[in-house]
N, C-alpha and C positions, 0 to 999 in steps of 0.2 A: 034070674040073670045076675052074674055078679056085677059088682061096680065097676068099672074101668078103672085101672089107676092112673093120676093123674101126674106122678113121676116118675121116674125110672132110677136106680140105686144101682152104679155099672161098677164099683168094687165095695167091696167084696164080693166072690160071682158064688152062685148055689153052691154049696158044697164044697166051696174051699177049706183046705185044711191051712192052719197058722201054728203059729210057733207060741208055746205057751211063755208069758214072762216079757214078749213083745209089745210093744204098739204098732198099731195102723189105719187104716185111713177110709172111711167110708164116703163116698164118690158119688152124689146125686146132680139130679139133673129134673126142675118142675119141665113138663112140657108146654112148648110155647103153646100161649093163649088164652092159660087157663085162666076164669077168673074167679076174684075173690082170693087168690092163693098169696098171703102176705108174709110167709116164713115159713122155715121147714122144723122138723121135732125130729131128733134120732132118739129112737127105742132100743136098748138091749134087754134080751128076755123081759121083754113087756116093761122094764121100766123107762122113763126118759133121761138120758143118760147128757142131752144138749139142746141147743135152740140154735139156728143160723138165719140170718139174716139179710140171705143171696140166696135166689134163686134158683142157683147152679153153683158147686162148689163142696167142702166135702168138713169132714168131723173125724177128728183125732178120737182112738177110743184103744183102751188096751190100758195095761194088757188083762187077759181074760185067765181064768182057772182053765183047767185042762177038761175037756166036754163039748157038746153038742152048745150054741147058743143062735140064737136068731137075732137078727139083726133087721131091722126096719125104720123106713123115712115117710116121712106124710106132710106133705105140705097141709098149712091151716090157715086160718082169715086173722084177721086183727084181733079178735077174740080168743083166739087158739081152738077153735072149734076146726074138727079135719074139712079139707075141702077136698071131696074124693077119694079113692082107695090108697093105701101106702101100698109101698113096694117092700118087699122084705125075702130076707134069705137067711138061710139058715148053713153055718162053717162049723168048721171041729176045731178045738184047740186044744192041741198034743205035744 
């Protein structure tokens, strides 16, 4: 059974293509209730790219080389340890 994720990451959406040479804007949201959840980590292609320290709220990232890159948020506890599954998508940039 997978993990449930315990956020949701509503832009960039699956499969969005962008504009290479740009910034934009990745758009999460922890769902209410969770707990233990003390801040959120943005990943691009597996690295971490930022820390936020809201709940709900988003991370400037860009711009990117031209290619396939995933994008992912994971809420974590005071330790930075994940608390639940991250959300993640994967866009083109062309």
């Amino acid at each position: 059974m997978a993990e449930e994720s315990l956020i949701s990451l509503n832009a960039p959406s699956d499969g969005q293509k962008l504009e290479v040479g740009k910034s934009y804007k990745a758009e999460y949201e922890v769902k209410a209730g969770v707990k233990g959840a003390h801040h959120v980590h943005l990943f691009i292609d597996g690295d971490e790219a930022a820390t936020g320290h809201k709940l709900k709220g988003g991370f400037a990232y860009g711009p990117l080389k031209a290619g396939e890159h995933k994008i992912c948020v994971a809420p974590v506890n005071k330790n930075h340890t994940p608390v639940g599954a991250q959300a993640c998508v994967s866009i083109i940039a062309q």
